[in-house]
C-alpha positions as CSV (number, residue, x, y, z in Angstrom):
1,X,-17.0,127.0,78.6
2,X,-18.3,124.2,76.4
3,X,-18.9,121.1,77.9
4,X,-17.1,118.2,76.9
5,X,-20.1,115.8,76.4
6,X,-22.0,118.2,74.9
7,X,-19.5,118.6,72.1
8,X,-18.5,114.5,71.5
9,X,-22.6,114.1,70.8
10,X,-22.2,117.2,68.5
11,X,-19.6,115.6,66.5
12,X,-21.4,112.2,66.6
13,X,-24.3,113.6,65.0
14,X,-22.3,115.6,62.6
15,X,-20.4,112.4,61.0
16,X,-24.1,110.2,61.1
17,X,-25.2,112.8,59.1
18,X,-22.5,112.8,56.7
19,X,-22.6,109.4,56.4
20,X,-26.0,109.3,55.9
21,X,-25.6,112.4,52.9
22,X,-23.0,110.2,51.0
23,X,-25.5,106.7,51.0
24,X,-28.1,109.3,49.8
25,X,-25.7,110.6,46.5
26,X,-24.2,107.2,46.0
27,X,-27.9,106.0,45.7
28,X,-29.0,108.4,43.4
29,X,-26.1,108.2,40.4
30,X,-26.4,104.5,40.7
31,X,-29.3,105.2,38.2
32,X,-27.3,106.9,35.8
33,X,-24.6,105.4,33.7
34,X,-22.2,104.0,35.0
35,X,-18.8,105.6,34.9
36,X,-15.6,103.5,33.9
37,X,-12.8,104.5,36.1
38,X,-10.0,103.0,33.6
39,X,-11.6,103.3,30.1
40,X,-8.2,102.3,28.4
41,X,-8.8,98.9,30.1
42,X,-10.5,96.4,27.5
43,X,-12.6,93.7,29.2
44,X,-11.2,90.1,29.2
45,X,-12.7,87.8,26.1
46,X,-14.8,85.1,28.5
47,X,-13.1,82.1,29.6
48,X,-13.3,78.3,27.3
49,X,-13.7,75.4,28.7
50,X,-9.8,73.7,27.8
51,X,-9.6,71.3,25.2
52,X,-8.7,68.0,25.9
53,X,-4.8,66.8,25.0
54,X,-4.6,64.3,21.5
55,X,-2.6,62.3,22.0
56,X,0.3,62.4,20.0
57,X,0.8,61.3,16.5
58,X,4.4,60.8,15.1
59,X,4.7,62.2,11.8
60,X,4.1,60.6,8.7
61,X,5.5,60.7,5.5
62,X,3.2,60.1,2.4
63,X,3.8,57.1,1.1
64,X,6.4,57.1,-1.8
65,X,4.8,57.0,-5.7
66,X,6.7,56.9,-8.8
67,X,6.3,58.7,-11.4
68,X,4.0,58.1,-14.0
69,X,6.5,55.9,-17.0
70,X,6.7,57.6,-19.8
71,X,7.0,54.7,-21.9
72,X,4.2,54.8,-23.3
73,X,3.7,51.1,-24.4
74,X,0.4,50.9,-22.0
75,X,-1.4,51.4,-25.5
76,X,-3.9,48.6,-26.4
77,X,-2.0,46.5,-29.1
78,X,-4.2,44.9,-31.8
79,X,-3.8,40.7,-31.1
80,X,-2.2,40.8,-33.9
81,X,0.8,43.0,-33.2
82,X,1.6,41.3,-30.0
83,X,5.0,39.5,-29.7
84,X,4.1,35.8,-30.2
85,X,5.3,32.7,-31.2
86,X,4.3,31.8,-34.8
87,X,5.0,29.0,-37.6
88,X,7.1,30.1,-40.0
89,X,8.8,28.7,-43.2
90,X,12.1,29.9,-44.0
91,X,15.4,28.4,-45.2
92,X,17.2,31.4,-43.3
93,X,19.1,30.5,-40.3
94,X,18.0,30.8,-36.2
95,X,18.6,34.2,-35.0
96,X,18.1,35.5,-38.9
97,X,15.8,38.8,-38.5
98,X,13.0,39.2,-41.3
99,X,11.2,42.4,-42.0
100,X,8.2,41.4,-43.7
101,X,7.6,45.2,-44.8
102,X,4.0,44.5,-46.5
103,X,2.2,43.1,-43.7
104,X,4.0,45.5,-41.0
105,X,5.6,42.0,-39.0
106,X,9.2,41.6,-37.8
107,X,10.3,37.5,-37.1
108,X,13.2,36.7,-35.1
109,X,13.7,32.9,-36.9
110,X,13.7,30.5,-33.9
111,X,14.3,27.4,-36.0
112,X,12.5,24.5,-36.6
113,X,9.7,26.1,-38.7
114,X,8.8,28.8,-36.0
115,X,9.7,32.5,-35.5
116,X,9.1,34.9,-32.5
117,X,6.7,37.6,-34.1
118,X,6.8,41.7,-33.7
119,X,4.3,44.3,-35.1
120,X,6.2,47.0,-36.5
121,X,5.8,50.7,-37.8
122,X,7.4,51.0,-40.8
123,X,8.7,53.7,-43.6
124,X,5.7,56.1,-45.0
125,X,4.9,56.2,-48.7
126,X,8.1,57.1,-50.7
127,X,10.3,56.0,-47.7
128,X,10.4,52.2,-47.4
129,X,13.6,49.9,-48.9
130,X,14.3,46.7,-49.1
131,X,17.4,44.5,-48.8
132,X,20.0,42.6,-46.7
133,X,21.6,44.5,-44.1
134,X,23.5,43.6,-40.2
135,X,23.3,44.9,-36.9
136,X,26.4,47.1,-37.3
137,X,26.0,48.7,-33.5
138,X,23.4,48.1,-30.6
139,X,22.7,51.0,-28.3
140,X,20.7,51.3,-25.0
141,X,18.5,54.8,-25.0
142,X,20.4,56.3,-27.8
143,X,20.6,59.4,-28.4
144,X,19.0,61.2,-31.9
145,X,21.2,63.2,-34.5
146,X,18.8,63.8,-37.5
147,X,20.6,63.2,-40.7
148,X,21.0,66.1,-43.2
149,X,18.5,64.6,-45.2
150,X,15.7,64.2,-42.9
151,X,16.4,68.1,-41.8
152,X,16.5,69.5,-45.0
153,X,12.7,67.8,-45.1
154,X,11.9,69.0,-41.5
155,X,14.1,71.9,-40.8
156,X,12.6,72.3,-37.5
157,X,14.2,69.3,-35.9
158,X,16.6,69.2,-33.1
159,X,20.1,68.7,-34.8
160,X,20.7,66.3,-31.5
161,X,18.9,64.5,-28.8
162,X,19.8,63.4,-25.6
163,X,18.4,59.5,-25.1
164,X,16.1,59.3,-22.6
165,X,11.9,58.3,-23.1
166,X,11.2,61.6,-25.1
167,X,13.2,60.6,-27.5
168,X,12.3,59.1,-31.0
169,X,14.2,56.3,-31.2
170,X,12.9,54.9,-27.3
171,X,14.9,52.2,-25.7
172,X,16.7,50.8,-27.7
173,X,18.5,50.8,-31.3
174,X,19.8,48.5,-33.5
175,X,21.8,50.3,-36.2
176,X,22.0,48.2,-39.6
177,X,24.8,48.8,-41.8
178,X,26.3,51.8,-42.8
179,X,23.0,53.0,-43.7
180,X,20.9,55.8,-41.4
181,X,18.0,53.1,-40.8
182,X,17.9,51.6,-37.5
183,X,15.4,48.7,-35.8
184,X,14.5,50.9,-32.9
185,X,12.1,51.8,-30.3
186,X,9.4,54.0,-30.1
187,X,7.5,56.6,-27.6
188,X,4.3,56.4,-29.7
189,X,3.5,53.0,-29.7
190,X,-0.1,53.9,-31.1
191,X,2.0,53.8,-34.5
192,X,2.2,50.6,-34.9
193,X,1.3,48.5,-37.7
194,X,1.5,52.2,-40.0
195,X,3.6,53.8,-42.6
196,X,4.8,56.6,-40.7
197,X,8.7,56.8,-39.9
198,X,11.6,58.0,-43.0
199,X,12.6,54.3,-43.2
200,X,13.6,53.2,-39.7
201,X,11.6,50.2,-38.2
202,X,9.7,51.2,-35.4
203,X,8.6,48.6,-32.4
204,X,7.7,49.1,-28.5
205,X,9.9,50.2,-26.4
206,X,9.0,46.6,-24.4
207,X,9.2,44.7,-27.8
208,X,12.3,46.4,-28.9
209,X,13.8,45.9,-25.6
210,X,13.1,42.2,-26.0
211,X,14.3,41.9,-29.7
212,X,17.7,43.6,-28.6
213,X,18.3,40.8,-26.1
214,X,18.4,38.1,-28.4
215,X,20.3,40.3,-31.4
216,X,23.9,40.2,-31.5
217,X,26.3,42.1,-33.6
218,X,26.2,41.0,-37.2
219,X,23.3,39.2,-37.0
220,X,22.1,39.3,-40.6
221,X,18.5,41.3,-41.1
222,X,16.9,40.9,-44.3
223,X,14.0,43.5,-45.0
224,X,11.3,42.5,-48.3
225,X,10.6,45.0,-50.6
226,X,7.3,46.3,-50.1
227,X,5.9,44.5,-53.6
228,X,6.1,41.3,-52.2
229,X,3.3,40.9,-50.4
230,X,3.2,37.7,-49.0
231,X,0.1,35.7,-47.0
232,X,0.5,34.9,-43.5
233,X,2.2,32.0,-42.4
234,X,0.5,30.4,-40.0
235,X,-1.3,30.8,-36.8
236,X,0.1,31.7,-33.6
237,X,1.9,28.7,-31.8
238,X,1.8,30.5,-28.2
């Protein structure tokens, strides 16, 4: 018969030595590479430090800019061609309109020996005129129809405008007679003082603007042939 003690230090010895077997093997592969149980785990990126709070900003709009004007009268104006009071002799009555055609001048007759004076653009070589005319219509931004004649010289033209800054005739328009010339504005003020339009009178769109203020319906405009060239008159009173 075994004996009961015998076989309890047996066992004892028997785990001890097991136990000691597995430390031994454990040991021993903890040299080699080490195994990942779970390779379809990926290892967490390392942990930042959080980022303190801003505080918070209400939104803001960008400040509001207009567009760029296209009127175009920015343009450095000789001192000459800048609206001014002047001395001038005439016999014609206040609020009488003179195109002096040689010298490139517009006066608005104040009275009293004085005029308010415009630089102009006037008609190219073979396109100026001369004579007594009146505002027969005043328009704000007119629009542009191209008469025959001036198509049948420049076939590419619109055959109609809207008014608006891109358009020839700028601002404003003062329509004399029955005729096709008009005292109008302009979107390239860099023209003035030159022979460049068929016939119409060219001014700024701020000068033109100004002019059509002060111009009433009828008002009688008087334009000198282009063979009187006349001095001068006087200096600018203002």
């Amino acid at each position: 018969m075994i004996n009961l003690d015998t076989f309890k230090n047996y066992s004892r010895a028997v785990a001890i030595s097991a136990v000691a077997i597995s430390a031994i093997a454990f040991a021993g592969t903890a040299d080699a590479a080490p195994v990942q149980l779970f390779p379809f785990f990926q290892p967490l990126p390392p942990m930042t430090a959080p980022q303190p709070l801003q505080p918070y900003q209400p939104y803001q709009t960008m400040p509001y800019q207009a567009a760029p004007s296209e009127d175009q009268d920015a343009v450095e104006m000789p001192a000459r061609f800048r609206r001014q009071t002047v001395s001038y002799a005439t016999r014609e009555a206040p609020g009488t309109i003179i195109i002096d055609t040689p010298n490139t001048y517009l006066y608005y007759v104040l009275g009293n020996g004085q005029a308010l004076r415009y630089g102009i653009g006037i008609g190219r070589d073979g396109f100026t005129w001369s004579g007594i005319q009146s505002v027969s219509r005043k328009a704000e931004w007119p629009a542009w129809t191209p008469p025959p004649e001036m198509i049948a010289r420049q076939p590419y033209l619109p055959r109609h405008m809207a008014g608006g800054p891109g358009n020839p005739l700028g601002a404003r328009a003062m329509y004399l007679g029955s005729t096709i010339y008009r005292i109008h504005g302009t979107n390239a003020p860099e023209t003035i003082g030159k022979h460049v339009s068929s016939g119409c009178i060219r001014m700024t769109n701020d000068d033109v603007t100004d002019l059509y203020t002060r111009v009433n319906v009828g008002t009688k405009v008087i334009v000198l042939p282009m063979t009187e060239r006349r001095a001068e008159l006087g200096a600018a009173t203002r």
